[in-house]
PyMOL Python script that loads the backbone (N, CA, C, O; Angstrom):
from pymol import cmd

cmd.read_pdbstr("""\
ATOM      1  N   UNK A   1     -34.630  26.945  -9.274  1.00  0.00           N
ATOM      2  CA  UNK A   1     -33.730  26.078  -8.549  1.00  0.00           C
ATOM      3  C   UNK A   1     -34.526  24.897  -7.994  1.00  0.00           C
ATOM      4  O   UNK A   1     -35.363  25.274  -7.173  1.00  0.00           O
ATOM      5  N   UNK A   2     -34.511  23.685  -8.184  1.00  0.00           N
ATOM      6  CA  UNK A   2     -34.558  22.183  -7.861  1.00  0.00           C
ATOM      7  C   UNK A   2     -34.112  21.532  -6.383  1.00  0.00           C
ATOM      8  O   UNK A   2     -33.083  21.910  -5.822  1.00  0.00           O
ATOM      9  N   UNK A   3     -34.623  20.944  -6.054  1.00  0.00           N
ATOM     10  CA  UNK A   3     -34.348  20.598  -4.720  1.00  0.00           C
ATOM     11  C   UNK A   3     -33.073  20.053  -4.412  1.00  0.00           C
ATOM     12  O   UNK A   3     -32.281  20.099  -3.471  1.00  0.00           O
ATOM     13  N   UNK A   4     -33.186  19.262  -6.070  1.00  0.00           N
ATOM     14  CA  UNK A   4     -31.368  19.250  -6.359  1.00  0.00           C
ATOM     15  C   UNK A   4     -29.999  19.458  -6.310  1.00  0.00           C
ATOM     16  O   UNK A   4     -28.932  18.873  -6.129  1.00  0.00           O
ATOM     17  N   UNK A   5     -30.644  20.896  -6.627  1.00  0.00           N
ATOM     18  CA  UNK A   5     -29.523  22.141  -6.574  1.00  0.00           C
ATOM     19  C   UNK A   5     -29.621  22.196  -4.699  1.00  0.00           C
ATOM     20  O   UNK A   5     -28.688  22.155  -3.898  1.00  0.00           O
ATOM     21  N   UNK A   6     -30.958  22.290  -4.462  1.00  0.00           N
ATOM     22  CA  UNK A   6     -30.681  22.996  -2.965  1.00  0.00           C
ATOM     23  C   UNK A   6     -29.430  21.702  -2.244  1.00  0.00           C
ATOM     24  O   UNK A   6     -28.370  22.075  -1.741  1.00  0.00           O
ATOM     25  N   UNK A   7     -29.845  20.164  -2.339  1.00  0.00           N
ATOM     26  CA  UNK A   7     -29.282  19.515  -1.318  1.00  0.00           C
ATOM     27  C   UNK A   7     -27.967  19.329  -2.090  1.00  0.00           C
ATOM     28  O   UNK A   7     -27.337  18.462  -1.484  1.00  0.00           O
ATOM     29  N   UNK A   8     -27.148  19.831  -3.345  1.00  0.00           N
ATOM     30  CA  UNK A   8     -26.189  19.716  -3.697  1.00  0.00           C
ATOM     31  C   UNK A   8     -25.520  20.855  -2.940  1.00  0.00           C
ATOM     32  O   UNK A   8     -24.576  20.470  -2.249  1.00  0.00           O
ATOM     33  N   UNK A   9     -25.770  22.168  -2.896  1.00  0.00           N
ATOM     34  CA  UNK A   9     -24.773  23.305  -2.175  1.00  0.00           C
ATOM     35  C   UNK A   9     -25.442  22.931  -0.803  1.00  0.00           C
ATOM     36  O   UNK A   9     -26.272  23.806  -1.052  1.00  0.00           O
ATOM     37  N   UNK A  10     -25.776  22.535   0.187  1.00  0.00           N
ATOM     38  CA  UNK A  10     -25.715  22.281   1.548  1.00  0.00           C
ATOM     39  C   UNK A  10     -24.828  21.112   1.633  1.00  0.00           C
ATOM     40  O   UNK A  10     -23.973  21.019   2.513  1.00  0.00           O
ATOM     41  N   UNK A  11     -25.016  20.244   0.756  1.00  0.00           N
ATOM     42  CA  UNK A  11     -23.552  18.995   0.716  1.00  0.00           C
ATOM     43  C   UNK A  11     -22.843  20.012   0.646  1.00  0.00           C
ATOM     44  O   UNK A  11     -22.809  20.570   1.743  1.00  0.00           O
ATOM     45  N   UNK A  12     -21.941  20.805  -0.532  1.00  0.00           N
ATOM     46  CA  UNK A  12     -20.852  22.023  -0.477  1.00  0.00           C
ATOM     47  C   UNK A  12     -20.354  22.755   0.685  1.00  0.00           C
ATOM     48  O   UNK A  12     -19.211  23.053   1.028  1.00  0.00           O
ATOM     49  N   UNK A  13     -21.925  23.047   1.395  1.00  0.00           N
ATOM     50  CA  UNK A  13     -21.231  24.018   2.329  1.00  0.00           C
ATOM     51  C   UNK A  13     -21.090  22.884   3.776  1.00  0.00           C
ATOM     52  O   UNK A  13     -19.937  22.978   4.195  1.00  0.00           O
ATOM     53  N   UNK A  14     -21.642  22.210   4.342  1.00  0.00           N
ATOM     54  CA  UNK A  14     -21.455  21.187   5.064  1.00  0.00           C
ATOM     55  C   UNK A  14     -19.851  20.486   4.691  1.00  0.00           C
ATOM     56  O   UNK A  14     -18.993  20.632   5.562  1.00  0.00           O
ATOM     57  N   UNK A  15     -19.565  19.929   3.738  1.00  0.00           N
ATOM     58  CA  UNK A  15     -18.155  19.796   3.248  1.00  0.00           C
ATOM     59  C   UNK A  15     -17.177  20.759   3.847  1.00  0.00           C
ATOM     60  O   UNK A  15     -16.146  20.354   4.385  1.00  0.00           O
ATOM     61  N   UNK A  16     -17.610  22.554   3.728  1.00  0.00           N
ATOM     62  CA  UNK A  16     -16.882  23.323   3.556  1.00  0.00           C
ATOM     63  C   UNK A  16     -16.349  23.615   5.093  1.00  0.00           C
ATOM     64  O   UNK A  16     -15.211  23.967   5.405  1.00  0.00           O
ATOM     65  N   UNK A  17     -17.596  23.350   6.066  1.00  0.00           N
ATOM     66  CA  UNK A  17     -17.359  23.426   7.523  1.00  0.00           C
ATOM     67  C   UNK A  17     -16.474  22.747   8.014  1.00  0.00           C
ATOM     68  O   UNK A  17     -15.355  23.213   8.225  1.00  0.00           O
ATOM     69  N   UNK A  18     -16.841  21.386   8.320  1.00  0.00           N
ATOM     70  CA  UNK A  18     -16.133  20.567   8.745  1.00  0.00           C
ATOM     71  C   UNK A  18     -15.149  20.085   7.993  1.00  0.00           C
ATOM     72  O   UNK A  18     -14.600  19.092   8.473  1.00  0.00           O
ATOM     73  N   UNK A  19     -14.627  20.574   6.670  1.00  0.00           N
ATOM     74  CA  UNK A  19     -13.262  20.165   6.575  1.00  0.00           C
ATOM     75  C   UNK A  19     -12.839  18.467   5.855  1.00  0.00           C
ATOM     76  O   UNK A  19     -11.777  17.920   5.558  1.00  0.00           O
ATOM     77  N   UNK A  20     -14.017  18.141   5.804  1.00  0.00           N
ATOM     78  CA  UNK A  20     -14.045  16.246   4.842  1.00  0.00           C
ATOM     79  C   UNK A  20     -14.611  16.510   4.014  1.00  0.00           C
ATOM     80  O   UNK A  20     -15.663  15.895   3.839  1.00  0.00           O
ATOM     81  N   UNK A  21     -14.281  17.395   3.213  1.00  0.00           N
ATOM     82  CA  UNK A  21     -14.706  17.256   1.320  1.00  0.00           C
ATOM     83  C   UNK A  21     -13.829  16.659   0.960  1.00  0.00           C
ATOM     84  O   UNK A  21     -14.212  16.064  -0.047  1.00  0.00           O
ATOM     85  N   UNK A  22     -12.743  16.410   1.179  1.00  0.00           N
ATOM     86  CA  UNK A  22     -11.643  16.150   0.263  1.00  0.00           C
ATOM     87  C   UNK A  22     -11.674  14.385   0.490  1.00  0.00           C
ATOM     88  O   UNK A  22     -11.123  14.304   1.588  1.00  0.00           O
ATOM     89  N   UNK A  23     -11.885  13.468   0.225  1.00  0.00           N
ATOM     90  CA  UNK A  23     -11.184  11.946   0.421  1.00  0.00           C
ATOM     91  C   UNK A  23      -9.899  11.872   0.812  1.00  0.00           C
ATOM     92  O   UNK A  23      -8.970  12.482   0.282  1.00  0.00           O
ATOM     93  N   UNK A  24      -9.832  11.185   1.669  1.00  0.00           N
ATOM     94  CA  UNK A  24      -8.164  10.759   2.397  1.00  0.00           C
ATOM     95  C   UNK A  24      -7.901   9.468   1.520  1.00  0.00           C
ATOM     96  O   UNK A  24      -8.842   8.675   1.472  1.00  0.00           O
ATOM     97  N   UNK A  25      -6.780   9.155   0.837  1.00  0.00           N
ATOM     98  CA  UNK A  25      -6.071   8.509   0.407  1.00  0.00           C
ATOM     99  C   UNK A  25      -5.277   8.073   1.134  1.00  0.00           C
ATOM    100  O   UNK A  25      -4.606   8.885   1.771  1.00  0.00           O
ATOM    101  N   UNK A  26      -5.064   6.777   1.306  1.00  0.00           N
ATOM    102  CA  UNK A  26      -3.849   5.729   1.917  1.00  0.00           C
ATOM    103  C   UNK A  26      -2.282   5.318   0.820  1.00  0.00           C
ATOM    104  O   UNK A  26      -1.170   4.830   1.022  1.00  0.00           O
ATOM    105  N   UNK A  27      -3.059   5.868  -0.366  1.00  0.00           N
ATOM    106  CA  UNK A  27      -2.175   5.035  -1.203  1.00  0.00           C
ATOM    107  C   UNK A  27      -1.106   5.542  -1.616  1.00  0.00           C
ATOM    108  O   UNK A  27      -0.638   4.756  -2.439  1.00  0.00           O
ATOM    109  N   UNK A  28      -0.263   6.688  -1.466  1.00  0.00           N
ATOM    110  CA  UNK A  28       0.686   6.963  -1.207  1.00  0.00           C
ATOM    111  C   UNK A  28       1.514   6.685   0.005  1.00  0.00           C
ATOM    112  O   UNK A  28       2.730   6.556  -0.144  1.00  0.00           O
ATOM    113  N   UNK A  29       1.095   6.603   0.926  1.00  0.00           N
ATOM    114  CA  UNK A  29       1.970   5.717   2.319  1.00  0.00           C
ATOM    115  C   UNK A  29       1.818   4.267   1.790  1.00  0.00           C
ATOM    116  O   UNK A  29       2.480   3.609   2.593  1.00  0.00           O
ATOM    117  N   UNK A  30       1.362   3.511   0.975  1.00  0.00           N
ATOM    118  CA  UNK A  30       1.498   2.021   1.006  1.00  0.00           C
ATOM    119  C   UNK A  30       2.511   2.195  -0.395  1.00  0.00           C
ATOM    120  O   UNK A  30       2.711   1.025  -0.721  1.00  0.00           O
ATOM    121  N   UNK A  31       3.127   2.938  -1.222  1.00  0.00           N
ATOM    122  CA  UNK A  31       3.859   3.277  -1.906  1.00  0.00           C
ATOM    123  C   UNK A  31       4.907   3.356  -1.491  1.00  0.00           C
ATOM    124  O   UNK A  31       5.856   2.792  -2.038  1.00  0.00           O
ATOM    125  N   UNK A  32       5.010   4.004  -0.521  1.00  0.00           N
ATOM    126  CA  UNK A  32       5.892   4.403   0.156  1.00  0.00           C
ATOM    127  C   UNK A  32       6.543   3.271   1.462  1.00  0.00           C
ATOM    128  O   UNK A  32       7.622   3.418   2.036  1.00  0.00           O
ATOM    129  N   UNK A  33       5.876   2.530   1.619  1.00  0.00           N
ATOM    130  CA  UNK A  33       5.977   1.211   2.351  1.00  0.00           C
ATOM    131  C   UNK A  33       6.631   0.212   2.009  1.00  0.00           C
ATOM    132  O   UNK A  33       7.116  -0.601   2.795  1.00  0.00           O
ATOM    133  N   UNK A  34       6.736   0.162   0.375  1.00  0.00           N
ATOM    134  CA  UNK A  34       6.748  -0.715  -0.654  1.00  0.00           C
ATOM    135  C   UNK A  34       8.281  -1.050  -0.201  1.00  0.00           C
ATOM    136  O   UNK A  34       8.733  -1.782  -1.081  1.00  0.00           O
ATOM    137  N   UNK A  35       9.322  -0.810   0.855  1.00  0.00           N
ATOM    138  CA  UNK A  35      10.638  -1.223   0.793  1.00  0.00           C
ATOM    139  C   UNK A  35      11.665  -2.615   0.720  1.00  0.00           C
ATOM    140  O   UNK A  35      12.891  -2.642   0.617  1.00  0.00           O
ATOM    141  N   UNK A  36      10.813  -3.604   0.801  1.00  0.00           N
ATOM    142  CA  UNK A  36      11.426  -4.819   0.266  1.00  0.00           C
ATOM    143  C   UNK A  36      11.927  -5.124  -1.581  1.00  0.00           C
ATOM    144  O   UNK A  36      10.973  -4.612  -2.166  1.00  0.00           O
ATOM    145  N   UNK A  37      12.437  -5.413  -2.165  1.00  0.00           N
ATOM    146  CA  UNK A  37      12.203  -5.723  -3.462  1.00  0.00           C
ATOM    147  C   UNK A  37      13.174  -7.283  -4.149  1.00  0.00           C
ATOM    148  O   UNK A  37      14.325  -7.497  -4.531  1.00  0.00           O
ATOM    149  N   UNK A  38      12.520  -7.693  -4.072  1.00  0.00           N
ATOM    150  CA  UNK A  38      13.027  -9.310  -5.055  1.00  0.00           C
ATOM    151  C   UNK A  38      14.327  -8.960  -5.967  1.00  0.00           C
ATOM    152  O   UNK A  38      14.305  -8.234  -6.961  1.00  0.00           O
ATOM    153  N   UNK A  39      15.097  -9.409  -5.602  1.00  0.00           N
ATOM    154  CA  UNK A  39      16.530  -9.454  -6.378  1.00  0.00           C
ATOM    155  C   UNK A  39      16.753 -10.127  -8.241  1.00  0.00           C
ATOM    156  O   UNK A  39      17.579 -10.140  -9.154  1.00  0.00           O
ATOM    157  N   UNK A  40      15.303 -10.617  -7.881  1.00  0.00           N
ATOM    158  CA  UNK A  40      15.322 -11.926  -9.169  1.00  0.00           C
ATOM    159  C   UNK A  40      14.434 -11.242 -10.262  1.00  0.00           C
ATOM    160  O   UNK A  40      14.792 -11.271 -11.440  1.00  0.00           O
ATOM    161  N   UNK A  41      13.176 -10.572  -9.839  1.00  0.00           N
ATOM    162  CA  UNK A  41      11.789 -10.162 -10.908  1.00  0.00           C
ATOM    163  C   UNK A  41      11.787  -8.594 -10.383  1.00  0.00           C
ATOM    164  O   UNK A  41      11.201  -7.780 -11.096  1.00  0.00           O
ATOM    165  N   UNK A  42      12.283  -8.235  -9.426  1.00  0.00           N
ATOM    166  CA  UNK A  42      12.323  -6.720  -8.411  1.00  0.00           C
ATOM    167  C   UNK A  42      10.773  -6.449  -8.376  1.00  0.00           C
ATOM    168  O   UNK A  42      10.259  -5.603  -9.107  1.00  0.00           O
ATOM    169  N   UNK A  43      10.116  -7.152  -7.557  1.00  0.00           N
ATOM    170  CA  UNK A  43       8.678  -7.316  -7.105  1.00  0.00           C
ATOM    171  C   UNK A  43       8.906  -6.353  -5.928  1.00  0.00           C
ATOM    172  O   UNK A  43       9.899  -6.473  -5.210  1.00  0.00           O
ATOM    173  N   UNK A  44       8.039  -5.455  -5.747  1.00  0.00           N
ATOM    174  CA  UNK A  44       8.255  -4.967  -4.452  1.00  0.00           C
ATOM    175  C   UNK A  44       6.960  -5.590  -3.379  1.00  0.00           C
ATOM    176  O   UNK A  44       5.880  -6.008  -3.798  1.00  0.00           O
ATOM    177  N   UNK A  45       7.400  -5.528  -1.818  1.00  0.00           N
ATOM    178  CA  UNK A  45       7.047  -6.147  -0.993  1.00  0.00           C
ATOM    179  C   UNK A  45       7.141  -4.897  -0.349  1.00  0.00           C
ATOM    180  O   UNK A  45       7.978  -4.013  -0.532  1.00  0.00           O
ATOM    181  N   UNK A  46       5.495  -4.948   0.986  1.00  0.00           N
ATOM    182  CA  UNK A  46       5.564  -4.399   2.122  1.00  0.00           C
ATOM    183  C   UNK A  46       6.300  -4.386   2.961  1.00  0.00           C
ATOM    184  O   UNK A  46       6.485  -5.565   3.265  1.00  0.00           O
ATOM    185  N   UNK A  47       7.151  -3.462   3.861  1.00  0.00           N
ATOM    186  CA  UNK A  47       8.468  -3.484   4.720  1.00  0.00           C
ATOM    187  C   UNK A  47       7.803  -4.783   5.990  1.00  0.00           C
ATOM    188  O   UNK A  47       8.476  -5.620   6.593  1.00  0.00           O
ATOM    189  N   UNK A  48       6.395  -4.561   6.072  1.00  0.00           N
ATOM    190  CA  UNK A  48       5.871  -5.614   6.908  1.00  0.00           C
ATOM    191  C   UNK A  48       5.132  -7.115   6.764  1.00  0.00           C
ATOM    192  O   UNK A  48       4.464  -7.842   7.499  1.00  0.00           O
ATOM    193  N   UNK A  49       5.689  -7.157   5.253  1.00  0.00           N
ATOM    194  CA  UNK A  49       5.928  -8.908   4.573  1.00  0.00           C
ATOM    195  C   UNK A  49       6.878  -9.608   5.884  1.00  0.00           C
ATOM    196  O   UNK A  49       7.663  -8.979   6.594  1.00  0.00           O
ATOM    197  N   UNK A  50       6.629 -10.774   5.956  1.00  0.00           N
ATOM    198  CA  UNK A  50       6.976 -11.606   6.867  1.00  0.00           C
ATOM    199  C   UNK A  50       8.228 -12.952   6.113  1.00  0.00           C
ATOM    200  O   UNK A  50       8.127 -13.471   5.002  1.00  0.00           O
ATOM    201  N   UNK A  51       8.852 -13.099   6.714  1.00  0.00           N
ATOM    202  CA  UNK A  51       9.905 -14.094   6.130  1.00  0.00           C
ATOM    203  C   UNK A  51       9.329 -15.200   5.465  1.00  0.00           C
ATOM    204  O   UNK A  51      10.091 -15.675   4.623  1.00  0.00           O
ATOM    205  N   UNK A  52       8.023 -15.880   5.583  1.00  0.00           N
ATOM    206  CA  UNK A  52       7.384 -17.331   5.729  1.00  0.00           C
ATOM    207  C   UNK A  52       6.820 -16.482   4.172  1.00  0.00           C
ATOM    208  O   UNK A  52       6.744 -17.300   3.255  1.00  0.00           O
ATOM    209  N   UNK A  53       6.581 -15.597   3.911  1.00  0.00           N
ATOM    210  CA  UNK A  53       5.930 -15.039   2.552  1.00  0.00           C
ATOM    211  C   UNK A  53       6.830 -14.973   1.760  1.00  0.00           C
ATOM    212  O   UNK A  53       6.528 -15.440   0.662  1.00  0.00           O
ATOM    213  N   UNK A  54       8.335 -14.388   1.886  1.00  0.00           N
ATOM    214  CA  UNK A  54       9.209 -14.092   1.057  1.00  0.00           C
ATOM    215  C   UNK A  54       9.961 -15.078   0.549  1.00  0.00           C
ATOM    216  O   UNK A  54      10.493 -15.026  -0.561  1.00  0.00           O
ATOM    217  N   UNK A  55      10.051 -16.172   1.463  1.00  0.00           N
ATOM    218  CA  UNK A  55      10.705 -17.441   1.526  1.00  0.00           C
ATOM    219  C   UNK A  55       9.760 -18.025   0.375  1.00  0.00           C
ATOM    220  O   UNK A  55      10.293 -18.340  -0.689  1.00  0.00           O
ATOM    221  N   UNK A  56       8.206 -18.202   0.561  1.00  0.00           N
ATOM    222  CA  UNK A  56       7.131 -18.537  -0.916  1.00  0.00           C
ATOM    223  C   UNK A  56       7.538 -18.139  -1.974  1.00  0.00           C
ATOM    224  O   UNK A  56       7.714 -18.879  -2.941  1.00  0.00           O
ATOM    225  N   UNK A  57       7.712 -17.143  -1.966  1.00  0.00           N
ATOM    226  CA  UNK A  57       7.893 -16.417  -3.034  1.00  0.00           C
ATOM    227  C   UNK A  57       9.291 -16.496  -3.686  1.00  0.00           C
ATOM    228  O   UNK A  57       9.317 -16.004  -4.814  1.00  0.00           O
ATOM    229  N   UNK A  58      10.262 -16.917  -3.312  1.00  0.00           N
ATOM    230  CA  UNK A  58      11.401 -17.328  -3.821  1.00  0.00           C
ATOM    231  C   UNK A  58      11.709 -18.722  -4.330  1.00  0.00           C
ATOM    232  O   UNK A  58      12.453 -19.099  -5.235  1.00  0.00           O
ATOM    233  N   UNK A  59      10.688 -19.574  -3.237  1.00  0.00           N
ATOM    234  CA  UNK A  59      10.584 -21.050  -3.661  1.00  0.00           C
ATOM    235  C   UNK A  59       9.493 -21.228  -4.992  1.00  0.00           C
ATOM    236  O   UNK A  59       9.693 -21.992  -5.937  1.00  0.00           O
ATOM    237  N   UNK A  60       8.480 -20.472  -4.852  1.00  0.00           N
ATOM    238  CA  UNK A  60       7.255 -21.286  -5.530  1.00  0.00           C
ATOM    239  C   UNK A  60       7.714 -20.320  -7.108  1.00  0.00           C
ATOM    240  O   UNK A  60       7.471 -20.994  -8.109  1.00  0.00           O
ATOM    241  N   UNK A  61       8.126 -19.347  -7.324  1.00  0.00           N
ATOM    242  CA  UNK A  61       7.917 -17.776  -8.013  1.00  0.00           C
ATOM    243  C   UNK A  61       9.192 -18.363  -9.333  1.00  0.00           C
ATOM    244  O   UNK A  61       9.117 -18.440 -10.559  1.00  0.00           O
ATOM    245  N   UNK A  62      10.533 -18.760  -8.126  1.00  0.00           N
ATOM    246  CA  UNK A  62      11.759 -18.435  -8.704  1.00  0.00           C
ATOM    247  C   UNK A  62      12.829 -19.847  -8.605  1.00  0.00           C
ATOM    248  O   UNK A  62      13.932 -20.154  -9.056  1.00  0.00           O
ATOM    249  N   UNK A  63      11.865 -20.426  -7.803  1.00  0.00           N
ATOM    250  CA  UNK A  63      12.660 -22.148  -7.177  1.00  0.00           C
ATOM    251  C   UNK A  63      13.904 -22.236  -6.812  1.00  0.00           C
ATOM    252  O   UNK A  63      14.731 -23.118  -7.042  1.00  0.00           O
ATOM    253  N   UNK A  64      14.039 -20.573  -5.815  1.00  0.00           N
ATOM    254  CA  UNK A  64      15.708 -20.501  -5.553  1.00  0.00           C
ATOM    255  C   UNK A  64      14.787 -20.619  -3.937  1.00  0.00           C
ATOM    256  O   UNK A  64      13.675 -20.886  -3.482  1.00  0.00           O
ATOM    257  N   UNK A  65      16.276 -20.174  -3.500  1.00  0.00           N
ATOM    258  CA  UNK A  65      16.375 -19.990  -1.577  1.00  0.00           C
ATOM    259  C   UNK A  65      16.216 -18.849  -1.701  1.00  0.00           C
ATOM    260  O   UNK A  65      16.024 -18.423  -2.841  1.00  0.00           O
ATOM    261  N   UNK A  66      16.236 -17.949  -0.598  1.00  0.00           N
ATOM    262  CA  UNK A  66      15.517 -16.862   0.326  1.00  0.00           C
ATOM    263  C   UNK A  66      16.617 -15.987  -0.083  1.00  0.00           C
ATOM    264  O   UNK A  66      16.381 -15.094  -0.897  1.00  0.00           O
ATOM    265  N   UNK A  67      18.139 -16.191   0.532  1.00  0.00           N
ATOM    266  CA  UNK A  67      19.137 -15.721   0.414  1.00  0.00           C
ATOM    267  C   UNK A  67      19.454 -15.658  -1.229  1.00  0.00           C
ATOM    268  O   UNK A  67      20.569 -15.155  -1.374  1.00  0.00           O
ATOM    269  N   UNK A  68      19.117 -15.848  -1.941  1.00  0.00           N
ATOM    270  CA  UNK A  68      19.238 -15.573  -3.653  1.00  0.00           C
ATOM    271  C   UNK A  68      18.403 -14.565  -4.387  1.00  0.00           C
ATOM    272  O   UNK A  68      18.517 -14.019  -5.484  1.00  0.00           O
ATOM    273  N   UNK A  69      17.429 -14.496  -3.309  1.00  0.00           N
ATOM    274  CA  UNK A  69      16.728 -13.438  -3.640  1.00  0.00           C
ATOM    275  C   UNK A  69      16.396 -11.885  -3.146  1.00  0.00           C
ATOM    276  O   UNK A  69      16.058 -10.931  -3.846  1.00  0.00           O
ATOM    277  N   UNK A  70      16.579 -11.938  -1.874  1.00  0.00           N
ATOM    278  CA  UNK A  70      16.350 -11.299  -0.781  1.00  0.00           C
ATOM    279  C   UNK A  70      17.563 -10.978   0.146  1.00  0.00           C
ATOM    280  O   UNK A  70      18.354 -11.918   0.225  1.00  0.00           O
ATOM    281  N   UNK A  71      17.889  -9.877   0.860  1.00  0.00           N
ATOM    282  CA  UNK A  71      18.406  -9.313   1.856  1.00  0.00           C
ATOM    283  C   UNK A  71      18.590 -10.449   2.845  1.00  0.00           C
ATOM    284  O   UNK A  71      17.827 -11.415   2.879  1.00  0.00           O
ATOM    285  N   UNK A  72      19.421 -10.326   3.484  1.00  0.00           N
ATOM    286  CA  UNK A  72      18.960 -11.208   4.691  1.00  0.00           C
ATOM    287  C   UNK A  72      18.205 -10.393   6.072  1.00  0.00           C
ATOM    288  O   UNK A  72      17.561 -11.047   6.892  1.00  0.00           O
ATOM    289  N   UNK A  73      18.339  -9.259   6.165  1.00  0.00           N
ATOM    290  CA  UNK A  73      17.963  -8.583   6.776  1.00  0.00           C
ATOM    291  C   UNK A  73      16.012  -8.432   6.533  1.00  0.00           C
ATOM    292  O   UNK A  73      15.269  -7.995   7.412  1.00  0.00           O
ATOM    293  N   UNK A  74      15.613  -8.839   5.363  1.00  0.00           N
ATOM    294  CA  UNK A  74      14.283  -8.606   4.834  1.00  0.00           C
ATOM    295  C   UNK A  74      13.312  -9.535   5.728  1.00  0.00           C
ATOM    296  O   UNK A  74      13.670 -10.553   6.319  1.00  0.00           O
ATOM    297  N   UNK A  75      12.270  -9.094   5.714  1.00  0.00           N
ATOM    298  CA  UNK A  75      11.439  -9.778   6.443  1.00  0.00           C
ATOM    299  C   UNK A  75      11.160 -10.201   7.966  1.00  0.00           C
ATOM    300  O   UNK A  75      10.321 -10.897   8.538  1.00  0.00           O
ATOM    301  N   UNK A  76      12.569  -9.235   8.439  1.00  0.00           N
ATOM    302  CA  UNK A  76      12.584  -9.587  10.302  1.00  0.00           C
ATOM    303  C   UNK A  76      11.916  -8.704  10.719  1.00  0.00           C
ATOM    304  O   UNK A  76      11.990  -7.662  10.069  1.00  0.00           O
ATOM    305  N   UNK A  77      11.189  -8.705  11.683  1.00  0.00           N
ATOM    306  CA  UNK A  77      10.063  -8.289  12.638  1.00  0.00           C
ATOM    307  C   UNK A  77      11.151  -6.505  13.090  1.00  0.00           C
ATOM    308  O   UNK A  77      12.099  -6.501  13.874  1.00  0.00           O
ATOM    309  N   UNK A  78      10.814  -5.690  12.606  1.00  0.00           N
ATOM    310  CA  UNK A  78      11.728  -4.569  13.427  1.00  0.00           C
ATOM    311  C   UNK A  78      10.662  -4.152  15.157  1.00  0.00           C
ATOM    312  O   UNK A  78      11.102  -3.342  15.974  1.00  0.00           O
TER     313      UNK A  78
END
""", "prot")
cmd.dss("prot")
cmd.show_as("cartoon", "prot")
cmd.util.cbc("prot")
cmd.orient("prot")
């Protein structure tokens, strides 16, 4: 056995104690966040996209208004 081996199973069991072997992932809650969606291309947007972004994105994307694309309810501060 290699010193290798030794500092690979003390990583294992150190892991095994405290409980952070595993990686925490975010990226299912930002999936899950995803509740805005574009009426025109159905782009989805963060529920915490801001009006001044969505409004871009309808002008520059689609060269309509806000309301042609979007909720009106989308993008207000809850």
């Amino acid at each position: 056995m290699g010193n290798g081996n030794r500092a690979q199973q003390k990583r294992e069991r150190n892991a095994a104690k405290s409980g952070t072997g595993v990686a925490k992932s975010q990226l299912k809650s930002n999936v899950a966040a995803l509740t805005i969606k574009c009426k025109t291309c159905f782009q989805s947007f963060q529920s915490t996209t801001n009006r001044n972004m969505l409004t871009e994105h309808a002008t520059n994307k689609h060269s309509k208004a806000f309301t042609d694309c979007f909720d009106p309810e989308d993008g207000i501060a809850r």
